[in-house]
N, CA, C and O of each residue as an XYZ file, in Angstrom:
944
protein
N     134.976     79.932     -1.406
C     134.010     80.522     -0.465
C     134.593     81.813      0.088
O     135.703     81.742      0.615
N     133.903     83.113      0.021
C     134.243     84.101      0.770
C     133.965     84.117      2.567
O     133.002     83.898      3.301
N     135.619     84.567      2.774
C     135.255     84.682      4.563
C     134.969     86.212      4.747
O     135.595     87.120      4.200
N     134.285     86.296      5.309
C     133.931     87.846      5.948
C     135.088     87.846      7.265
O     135.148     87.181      8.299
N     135.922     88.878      6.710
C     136.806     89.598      7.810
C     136.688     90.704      8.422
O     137.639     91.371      8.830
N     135.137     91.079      8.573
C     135.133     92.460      9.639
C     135.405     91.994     10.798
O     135.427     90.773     10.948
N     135.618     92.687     11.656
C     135.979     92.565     13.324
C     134.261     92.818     14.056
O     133.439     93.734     14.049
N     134.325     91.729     14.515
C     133.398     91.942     15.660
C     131.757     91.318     15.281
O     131.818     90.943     14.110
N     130.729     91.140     15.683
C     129.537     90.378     14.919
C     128.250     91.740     15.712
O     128.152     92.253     16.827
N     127.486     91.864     14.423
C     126.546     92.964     14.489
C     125.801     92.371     15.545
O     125.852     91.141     15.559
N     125.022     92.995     16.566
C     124.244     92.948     17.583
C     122.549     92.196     17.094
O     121.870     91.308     17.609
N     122.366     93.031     15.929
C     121.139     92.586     15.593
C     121.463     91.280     14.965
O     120.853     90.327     15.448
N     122.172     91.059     14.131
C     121.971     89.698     13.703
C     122.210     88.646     14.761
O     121.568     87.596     14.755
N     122.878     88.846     15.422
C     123.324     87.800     16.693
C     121.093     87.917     17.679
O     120.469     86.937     18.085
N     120.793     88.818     17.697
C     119.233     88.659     18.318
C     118.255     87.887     17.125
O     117.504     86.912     17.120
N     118.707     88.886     16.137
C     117.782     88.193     14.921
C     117.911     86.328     14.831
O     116.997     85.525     14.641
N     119.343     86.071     15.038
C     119.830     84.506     14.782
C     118.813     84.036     15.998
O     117.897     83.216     15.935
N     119.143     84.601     16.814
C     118.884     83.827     18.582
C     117.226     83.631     18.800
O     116.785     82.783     19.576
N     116.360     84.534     18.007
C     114.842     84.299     18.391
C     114.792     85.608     19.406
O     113.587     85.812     19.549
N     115.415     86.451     20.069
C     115.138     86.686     21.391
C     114.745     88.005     20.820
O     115.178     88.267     19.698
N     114.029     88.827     21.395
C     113.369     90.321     21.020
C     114.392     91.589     22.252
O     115.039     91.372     23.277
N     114.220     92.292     21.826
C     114.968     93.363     22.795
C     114.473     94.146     23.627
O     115.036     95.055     24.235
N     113.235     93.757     23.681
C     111.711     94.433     24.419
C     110.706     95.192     23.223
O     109.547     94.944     23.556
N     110.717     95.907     22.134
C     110.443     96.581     21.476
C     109.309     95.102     20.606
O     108.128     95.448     20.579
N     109.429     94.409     20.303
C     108.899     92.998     19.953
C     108.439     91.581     21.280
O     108.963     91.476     22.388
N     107.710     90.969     20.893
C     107.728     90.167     21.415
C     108.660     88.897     21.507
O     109.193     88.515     20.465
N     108.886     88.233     22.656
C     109.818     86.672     22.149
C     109.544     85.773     21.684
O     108.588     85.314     22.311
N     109.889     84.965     20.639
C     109.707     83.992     20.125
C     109.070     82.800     21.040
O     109.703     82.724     22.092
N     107.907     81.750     20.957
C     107.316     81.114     21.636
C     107.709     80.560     22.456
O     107.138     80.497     23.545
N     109.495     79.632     22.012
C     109.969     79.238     22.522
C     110.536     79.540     23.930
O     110.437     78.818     24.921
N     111.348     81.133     23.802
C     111.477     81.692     24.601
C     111.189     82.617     25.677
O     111.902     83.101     26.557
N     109.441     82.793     25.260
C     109.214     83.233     26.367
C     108.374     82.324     27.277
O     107.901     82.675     28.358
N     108.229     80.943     26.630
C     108.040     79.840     26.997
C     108.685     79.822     28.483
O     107.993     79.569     29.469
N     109.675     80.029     28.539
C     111.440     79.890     29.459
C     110.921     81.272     29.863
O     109.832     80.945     30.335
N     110.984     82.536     29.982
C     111.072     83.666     30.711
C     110.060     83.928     31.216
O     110.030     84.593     32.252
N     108.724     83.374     30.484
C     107.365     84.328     30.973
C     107.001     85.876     30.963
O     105.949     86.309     31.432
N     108.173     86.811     30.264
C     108.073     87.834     30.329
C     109.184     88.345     28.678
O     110.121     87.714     28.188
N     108.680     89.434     28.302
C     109.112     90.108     27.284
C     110.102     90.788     27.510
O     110.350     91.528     26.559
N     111.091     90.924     28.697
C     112.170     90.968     28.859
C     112.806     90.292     28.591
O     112.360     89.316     27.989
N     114.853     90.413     28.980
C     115.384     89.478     28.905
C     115.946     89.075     30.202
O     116.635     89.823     30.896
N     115.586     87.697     30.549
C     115.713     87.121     31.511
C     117.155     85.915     31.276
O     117.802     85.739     30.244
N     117.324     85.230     32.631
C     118.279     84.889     32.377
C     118.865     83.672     31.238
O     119.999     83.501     30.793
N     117.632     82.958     30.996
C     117.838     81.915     29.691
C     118.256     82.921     28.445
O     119.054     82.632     27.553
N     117.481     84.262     28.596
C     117.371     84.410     27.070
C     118.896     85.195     26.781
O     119.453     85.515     25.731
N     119.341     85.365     28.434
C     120.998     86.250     28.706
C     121.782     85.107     27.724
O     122.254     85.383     26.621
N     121.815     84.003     28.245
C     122.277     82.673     27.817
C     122.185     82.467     26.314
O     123.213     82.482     25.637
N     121.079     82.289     25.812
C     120.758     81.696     24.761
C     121.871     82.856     23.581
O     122.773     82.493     22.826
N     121.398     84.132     23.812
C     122.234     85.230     23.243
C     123.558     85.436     23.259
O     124.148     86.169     22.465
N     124.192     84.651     24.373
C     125.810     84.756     24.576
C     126.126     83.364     23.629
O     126.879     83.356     22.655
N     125.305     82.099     24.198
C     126.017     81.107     22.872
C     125.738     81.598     21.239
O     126.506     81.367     20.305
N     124.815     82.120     21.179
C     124.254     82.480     19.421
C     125.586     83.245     19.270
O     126.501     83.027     18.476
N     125.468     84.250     20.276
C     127.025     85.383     19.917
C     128.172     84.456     19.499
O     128.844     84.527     18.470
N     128.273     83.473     20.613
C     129.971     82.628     20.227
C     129.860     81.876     19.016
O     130.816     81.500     18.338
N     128.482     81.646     18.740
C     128.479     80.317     17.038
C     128.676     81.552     15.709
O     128.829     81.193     14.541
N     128.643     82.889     16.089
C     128.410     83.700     14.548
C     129.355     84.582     14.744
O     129.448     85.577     14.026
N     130.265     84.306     15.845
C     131.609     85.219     15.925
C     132.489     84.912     14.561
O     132.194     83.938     13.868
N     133.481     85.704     14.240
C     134.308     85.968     13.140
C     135.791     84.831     13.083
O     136.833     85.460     13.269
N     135.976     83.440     12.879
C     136.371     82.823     12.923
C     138.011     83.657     13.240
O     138.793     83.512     14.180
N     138.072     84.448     12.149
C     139.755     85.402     12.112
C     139.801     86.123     13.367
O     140.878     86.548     13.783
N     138.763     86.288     13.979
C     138.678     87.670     14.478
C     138.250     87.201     16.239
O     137.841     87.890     17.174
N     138.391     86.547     16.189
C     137.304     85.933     17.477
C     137.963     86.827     18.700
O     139.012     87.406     18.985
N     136.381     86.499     19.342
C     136.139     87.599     20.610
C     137.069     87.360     21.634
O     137.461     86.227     21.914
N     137.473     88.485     22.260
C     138.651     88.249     23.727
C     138.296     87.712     24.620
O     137.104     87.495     24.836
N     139.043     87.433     25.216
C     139.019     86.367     26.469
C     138.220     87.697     27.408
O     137.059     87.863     27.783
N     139.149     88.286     27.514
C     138.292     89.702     28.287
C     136.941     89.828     28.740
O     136.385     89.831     29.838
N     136.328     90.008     26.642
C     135.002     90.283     26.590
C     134.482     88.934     27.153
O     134.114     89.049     28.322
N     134.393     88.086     26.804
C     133.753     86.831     27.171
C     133.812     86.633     28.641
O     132.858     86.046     29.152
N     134.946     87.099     29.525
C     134.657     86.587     31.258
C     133.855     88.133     31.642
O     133.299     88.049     32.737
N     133.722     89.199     31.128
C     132.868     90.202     31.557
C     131.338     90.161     31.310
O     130.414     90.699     31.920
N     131.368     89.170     29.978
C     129.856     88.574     29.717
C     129.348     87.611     30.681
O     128.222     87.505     31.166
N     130.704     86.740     30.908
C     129.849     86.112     32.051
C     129.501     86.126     33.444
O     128.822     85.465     34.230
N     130.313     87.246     33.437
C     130.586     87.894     34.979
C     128.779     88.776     34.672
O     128.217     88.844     35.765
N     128.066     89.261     33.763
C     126.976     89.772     33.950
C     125.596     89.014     34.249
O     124.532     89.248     34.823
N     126.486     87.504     33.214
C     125.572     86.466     33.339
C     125.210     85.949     35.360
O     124.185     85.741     36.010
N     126.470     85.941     35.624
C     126.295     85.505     37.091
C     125.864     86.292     37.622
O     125.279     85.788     38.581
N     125.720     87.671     37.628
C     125.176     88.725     38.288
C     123.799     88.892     37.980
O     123.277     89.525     38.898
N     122.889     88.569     36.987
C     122.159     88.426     36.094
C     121.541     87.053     37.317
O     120.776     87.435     38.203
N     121.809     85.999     37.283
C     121.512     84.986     37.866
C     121.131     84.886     39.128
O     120.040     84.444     39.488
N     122.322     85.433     40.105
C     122.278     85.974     41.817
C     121.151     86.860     42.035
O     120.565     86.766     43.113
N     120.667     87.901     40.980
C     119.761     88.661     41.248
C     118.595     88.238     41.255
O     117.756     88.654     42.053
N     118.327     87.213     40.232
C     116.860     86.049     39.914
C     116.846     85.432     40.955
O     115.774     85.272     41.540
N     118.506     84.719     41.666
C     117.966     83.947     42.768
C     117.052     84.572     43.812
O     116.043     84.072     44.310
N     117.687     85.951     44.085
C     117.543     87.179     45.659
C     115.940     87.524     45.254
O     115.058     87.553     46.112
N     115.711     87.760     43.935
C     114.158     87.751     43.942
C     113.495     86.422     44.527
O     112.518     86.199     45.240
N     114.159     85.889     44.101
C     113.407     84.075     44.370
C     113.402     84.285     46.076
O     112.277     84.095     46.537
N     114.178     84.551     46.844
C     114.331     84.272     47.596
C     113.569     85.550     48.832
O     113.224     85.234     49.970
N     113.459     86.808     48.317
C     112.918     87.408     48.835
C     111.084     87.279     48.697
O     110.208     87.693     49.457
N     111.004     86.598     47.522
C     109.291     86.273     47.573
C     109.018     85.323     48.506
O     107.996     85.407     49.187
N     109.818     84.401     48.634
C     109.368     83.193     49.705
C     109.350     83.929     51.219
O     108.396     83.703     51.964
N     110.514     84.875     51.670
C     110.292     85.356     52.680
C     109.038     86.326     53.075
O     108.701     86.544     54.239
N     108.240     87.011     51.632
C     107.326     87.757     51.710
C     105.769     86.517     51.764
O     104.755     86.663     52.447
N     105.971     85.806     51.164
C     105.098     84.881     52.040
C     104.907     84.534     52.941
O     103.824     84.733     53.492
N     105.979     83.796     53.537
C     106.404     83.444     54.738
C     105.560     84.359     55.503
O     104.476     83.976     55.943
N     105.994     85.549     55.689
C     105.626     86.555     56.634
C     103.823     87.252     56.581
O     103.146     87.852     57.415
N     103.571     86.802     55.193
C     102.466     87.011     54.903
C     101.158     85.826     55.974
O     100.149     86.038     56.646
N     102.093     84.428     55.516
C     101.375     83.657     56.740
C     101.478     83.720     58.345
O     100.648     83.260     59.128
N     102.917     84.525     58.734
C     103.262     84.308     60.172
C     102.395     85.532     60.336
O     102.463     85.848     61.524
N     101.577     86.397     59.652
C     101.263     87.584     60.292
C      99.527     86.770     60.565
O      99.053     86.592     61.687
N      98.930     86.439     59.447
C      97.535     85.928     59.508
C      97.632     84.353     60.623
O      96.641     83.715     60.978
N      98.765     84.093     60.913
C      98.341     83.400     62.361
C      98.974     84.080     63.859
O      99.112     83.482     64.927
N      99.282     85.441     63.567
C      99.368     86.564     64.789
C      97.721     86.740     64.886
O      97.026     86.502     65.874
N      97.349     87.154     63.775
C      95.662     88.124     63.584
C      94.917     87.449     64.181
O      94.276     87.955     65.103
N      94.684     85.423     63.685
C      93.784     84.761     64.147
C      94.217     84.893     66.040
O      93.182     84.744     66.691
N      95.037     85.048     66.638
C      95.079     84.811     68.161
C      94.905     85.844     68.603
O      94.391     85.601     69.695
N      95.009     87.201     68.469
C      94.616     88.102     68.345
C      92.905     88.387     68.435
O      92.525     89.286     69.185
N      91.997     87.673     67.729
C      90.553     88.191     68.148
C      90.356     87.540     69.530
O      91.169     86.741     69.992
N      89.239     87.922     70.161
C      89.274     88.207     71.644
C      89.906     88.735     72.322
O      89.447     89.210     73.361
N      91.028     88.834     72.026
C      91.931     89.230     73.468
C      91.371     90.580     73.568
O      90.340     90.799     72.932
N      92.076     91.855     74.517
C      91.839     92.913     74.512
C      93.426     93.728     74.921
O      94.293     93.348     75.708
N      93.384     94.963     74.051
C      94.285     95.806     73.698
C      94.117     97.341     74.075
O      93.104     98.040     74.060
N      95.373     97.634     74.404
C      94.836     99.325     75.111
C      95.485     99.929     73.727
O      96.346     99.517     72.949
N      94.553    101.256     73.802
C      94.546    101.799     72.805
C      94.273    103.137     73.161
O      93.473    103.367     74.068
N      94.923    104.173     72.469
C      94.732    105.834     72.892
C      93.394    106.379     72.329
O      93.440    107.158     71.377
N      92.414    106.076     72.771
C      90.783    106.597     72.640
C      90.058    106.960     73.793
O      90.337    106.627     74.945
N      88.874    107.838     73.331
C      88.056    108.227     74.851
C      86.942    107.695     74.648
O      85.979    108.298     75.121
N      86.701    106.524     73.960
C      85.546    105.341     74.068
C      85.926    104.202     74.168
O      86.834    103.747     73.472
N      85.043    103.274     75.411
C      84.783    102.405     75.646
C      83.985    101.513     75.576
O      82.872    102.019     75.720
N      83.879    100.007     75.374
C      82.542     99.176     75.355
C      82.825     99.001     76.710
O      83.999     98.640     76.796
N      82.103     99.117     78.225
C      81.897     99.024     79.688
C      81.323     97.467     79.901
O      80.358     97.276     79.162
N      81.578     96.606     80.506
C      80.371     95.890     81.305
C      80.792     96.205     82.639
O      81.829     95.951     83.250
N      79.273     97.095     83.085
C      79.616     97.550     84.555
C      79.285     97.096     85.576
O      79.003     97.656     86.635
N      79.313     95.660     85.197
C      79.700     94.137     86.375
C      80.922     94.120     86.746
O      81.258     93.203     87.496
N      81.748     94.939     86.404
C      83.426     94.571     86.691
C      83.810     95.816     86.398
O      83.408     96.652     85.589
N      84.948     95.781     87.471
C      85.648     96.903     87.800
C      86.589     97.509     86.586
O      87.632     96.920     86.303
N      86.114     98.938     85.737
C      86.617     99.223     84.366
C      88.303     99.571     84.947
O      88.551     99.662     86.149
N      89.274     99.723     83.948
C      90.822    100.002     84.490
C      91.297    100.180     83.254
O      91.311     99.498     82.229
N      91.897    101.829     83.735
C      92.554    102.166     82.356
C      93.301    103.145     82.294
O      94.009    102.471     83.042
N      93.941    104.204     82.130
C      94.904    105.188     82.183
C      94.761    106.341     81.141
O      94.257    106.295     80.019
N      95.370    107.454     81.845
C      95.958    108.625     81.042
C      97.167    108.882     80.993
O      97.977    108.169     81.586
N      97.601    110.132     80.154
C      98.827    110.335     79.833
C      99.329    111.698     80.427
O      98.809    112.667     79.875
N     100.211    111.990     81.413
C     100.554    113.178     82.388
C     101.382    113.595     81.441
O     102.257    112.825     81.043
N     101.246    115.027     80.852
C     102.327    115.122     80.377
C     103.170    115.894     81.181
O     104.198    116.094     80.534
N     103.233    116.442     82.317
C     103.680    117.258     83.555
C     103.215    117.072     84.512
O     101.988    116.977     84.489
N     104.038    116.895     86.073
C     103.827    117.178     86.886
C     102.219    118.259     87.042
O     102.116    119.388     86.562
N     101.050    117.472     87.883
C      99.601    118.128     88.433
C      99.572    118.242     89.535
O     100.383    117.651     90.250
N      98.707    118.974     89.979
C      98.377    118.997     91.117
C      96.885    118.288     91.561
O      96.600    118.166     92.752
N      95.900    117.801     90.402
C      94.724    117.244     90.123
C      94.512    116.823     89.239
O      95.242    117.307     88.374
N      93.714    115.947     88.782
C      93.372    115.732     87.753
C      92.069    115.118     87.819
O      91.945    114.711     88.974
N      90.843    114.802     87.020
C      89.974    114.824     86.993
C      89.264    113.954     85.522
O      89.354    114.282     84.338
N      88.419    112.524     86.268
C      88.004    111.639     84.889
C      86.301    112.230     84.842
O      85.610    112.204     85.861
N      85.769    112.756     83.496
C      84.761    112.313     83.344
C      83.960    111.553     82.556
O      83.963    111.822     81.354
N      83.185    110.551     82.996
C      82.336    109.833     82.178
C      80.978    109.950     81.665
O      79.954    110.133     82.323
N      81.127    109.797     80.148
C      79.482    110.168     79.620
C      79.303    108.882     78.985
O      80.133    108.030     78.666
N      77.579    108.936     78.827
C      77.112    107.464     78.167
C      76.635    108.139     76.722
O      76.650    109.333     76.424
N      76.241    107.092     75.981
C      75.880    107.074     74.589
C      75.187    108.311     73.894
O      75.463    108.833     72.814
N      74.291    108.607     74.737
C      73.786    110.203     74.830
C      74.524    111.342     75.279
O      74.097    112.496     75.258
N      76.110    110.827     75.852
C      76.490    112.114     76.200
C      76.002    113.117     77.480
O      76.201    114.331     77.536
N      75.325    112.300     78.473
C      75.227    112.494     79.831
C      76.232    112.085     80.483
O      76.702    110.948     80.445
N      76.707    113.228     81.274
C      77.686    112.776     82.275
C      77.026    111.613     83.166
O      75.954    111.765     83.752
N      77.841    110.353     83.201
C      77.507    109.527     84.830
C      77.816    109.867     85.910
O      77.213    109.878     86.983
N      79.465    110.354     85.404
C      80.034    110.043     87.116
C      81.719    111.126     86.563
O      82.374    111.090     85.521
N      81.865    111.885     87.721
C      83.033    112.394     87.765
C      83.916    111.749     88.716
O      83.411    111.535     89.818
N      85.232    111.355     88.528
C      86.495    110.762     89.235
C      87.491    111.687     89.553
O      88.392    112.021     88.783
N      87.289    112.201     90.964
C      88.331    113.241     91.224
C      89.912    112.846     91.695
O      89.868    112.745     92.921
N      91.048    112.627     91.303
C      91.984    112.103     91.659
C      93.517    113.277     92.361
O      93.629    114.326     91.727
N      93.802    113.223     92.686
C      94.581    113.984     93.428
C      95.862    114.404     92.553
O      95.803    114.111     91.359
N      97.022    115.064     93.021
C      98.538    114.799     92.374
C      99.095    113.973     91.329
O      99.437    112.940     91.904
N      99.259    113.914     90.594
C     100.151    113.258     89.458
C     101.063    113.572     89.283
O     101.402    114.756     89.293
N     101.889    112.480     89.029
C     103.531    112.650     88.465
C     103.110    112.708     86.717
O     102.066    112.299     86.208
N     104.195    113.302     86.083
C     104.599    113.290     84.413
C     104.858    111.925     84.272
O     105.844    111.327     84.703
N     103.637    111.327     83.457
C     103.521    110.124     82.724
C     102.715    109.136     82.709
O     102.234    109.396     81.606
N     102.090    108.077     83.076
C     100.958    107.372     83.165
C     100.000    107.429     84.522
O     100.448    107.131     85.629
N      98.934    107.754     84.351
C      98.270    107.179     85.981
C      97.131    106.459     85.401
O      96.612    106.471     84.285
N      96.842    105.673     86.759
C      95.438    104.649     86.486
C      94.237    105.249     87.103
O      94.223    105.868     88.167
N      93.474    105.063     86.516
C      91.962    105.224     87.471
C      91.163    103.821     86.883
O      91.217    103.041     85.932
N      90.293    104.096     88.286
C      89.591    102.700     88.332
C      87.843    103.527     88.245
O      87.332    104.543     88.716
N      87.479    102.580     87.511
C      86.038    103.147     87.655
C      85.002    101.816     87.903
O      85.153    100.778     87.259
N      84.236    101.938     88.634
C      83.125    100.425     89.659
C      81.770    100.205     88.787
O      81.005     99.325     89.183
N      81.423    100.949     87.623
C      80.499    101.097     87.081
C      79.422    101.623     87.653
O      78.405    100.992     87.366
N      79.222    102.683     88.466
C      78.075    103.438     88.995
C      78.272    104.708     88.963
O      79.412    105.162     88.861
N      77.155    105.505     89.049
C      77.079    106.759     88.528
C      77.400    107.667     89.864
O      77.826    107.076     90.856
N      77.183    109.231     89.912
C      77.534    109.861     91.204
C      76.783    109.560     92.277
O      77.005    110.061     93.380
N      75.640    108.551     92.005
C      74.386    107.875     93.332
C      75.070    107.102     93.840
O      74.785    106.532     94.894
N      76.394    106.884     93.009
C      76.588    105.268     93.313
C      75.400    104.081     93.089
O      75.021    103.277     93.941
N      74.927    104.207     91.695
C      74.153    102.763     91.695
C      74.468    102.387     89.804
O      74.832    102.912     88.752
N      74.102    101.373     90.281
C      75.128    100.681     88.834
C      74.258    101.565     87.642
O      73.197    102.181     87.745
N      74.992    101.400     86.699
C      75.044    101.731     85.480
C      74.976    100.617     84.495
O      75.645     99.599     84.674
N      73.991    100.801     83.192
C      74.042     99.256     82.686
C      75.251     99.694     81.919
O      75.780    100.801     81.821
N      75.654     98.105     81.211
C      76.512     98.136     80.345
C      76.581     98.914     79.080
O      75.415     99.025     78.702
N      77.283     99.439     78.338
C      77.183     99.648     77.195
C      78.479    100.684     76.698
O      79.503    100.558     77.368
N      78.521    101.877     75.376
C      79.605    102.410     75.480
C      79.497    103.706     76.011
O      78.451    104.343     75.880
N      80.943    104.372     76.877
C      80.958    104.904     77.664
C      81.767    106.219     76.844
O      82.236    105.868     75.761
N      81.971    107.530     77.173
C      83.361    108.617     76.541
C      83.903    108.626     78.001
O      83.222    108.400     79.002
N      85.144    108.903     77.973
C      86.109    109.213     79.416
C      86.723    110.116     78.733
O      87.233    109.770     77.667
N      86.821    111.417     79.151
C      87.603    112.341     79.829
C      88.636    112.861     80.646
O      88.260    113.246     81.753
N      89.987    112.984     80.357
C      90.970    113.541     81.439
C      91.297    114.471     81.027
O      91.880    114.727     79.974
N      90.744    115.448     82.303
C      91.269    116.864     82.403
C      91.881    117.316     83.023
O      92.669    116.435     83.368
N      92.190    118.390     83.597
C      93.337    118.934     84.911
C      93.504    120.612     84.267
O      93.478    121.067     83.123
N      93.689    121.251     85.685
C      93.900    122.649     85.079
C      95.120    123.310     85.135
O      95.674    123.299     86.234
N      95.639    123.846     84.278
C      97.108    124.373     84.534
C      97.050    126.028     84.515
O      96.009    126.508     84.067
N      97.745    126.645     84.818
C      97.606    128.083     84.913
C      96.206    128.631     84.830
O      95.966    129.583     84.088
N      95.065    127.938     85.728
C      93.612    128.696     85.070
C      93.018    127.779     83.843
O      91.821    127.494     83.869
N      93.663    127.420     83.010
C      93.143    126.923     82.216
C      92.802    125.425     82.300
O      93.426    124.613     82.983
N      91.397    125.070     81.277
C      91.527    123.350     81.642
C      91.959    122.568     80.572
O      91.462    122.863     79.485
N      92.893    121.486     80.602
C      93.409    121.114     79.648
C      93.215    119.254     79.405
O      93.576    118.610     80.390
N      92.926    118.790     78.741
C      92.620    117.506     78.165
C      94.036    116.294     77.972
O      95.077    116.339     77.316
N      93.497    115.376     78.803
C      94.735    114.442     78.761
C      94.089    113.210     77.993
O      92.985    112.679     78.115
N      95.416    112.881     76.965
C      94.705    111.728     76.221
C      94.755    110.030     77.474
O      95.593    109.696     78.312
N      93.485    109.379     77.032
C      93.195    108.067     77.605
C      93.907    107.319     77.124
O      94.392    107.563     76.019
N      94.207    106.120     77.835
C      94.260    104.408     77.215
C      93.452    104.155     77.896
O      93.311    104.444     79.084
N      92.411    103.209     76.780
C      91.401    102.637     77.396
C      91.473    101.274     76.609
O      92.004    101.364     75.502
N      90.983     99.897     77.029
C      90.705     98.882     76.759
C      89.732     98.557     76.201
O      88.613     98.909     76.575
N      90.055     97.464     74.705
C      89.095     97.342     73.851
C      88.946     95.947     73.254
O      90.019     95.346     73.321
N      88.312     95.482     72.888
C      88.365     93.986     72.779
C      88.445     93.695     70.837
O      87.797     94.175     69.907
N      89.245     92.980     70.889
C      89.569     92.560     69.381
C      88.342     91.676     69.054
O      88.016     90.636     69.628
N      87.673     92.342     67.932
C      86.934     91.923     67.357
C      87.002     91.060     65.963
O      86.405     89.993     65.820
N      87.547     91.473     65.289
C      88.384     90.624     64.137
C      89.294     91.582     63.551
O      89.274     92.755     63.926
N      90.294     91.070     62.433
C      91.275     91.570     62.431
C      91.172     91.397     60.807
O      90.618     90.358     60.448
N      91.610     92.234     59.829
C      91.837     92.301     58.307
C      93.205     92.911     58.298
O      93.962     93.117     59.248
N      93.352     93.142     57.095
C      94.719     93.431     56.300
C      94.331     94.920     55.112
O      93.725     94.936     54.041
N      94.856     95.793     55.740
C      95.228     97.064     54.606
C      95.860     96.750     53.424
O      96.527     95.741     53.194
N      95.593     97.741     52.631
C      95.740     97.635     50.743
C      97.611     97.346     50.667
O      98.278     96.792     49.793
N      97.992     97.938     51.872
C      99.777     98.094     51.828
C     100.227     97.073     52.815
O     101.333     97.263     53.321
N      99.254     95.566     53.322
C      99.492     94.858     53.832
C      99.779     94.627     55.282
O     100.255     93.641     55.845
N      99.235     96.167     55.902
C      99.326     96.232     57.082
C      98.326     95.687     57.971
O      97.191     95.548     57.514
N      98.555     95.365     59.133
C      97.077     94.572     59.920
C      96.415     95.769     60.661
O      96.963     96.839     60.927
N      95.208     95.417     60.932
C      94.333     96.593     60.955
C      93.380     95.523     61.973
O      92.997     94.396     61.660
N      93.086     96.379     63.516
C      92.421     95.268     64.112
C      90.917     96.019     64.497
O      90.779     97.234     64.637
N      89.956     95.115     64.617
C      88.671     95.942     64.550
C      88.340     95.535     65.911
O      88.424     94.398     66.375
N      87.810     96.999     66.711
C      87.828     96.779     67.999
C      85.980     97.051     68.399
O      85.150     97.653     67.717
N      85.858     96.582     69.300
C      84.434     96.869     69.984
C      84.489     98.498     70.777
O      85.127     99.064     71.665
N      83.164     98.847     69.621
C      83.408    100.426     70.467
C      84.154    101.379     70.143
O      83.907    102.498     70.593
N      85.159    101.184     69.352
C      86.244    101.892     69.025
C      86.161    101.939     67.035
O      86.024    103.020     66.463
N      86.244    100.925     66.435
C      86.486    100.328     65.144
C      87.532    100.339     64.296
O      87.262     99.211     63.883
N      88.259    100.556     63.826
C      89.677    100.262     62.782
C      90.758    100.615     63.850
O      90.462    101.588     64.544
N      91.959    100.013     64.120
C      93.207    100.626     64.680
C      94.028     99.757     63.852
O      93.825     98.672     63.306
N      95.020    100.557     63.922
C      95.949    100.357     63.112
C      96.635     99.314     64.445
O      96.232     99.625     65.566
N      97.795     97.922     64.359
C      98.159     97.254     64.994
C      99.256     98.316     65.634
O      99.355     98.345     66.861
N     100.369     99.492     64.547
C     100.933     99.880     65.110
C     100.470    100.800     66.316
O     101.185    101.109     67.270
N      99.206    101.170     66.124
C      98.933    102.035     67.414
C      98.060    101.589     68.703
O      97.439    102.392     69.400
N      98.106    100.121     68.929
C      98.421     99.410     69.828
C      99.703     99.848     71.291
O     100.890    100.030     71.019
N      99.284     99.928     72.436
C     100.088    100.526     72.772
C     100.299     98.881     74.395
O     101.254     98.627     75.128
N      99.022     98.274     74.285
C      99.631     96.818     74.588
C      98.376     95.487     74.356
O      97.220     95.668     73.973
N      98.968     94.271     74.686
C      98.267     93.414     74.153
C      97.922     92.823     75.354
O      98.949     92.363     75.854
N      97.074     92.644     75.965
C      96.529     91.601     77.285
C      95.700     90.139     76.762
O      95.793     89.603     75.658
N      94.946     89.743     77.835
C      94.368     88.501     77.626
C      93.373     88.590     77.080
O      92.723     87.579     76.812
């Protein structure tokens, strides 16, 4: 019987022996049976390192070397399948802890940087602007659905940074106003000029969905899409 004494065992015949494809082909039934994918995954890492050791060169056989660096890829190869494994369960996970944030979330109500409101002007409205400097005045106005002014709120001095105004739901007669949605206005004048301060105003969670990139997205009365990050707080 002739022994073949080249050094070392050709690559393809060791895949060809093994069934396994190199991506360029598909895998044999068996094996992608085991991977689910036309890559090589970690059985088929396996299956290819024993085929390698059964058609190695009896004279010639492979180093100790090569063989603990094969398997040193194999384990690395393995740890990485686990960390996927393990990072999908956490992306679930979080996928459910977020859709039982969303469900507690409808009703409540959330301030949000807009100059519309849904009003019921049975109850005293409460909500804020944003100072960005030291005023000497400042000034809310409110329009209804048509864009008639109701009622102007003249407020005095401000410090740089949040103030509240309260509004009773009645117009400059002072007599109620029905419910419905309202625009608010903060202005103030600085050197002559008049300048626009953004609102937080309160809005009621209406239901809540999920963006294409998995972000929550809450749908408000009066307002409609906000993003959760631009939430600026969450009340009752």
């Amino acid at each position: 019987m002739a022994i073949d004494t080249s050094n070392g065992v050709n690559l393809n015949d060791v895949i060809s022996a093994s069934g396994v494809s190199t991506g360029t082909k598909k895998t044999t039934t068996d094996t992608a049976s085991k991977t689910g994918t036309d890559s090589l995954g970690k059985d088929a890492f396996l299956q290819l390192l024993v085929t390698q050791m059964q058609h190695q060169n009896p004279l010639d056989p492979q180093e100790n070397g090569e063989f603990v660096a094969q398997l040193a890829q194999f384990s690395s190869l393995e740890g990485i399948t686990s960390l996927n494994e393990s990072v999908n369960t956490i992306t679930n996970s979080l996928g459910s802890s977020q859709a039982l944030q969303a469900s507690s979330l409808v009703g409540r109500s959330v301030i949000v940087q807009n100059d519309k409101a849904v009003v019921d002007t049975a109850e005293s409205f409460n909500a804020q602007f944003v100072v960005p400097q030291a005023i000497s005045e400042a000034k809310i106005t409110i329009k209804d659905k048509d864009g008639n002014t109701v009622k102007t709120i003249e407020l005095g001095e401000q410090k740089a940074g949040y103030a509240d105004f309260i509004w009773d739901g009645t117009n400059d007669k002072g007599e109620k106003v029905d419910p419905g949605t309202y625009t608010f206005t903060a202005s103030t004048t600085v050197e002559g000029q008049s300048v626009q301060m953004n609102t937080l105003l309160p809005a009621k969670v209406t239901s809540v969905s999920f963006s294409a990139n998995g972000e929550m997205v809450l749908n408000l009365a009066g307002v409609g899409k906000v993003s959760l990050s631009d939430v600026q707080t969450i009340g009752i």
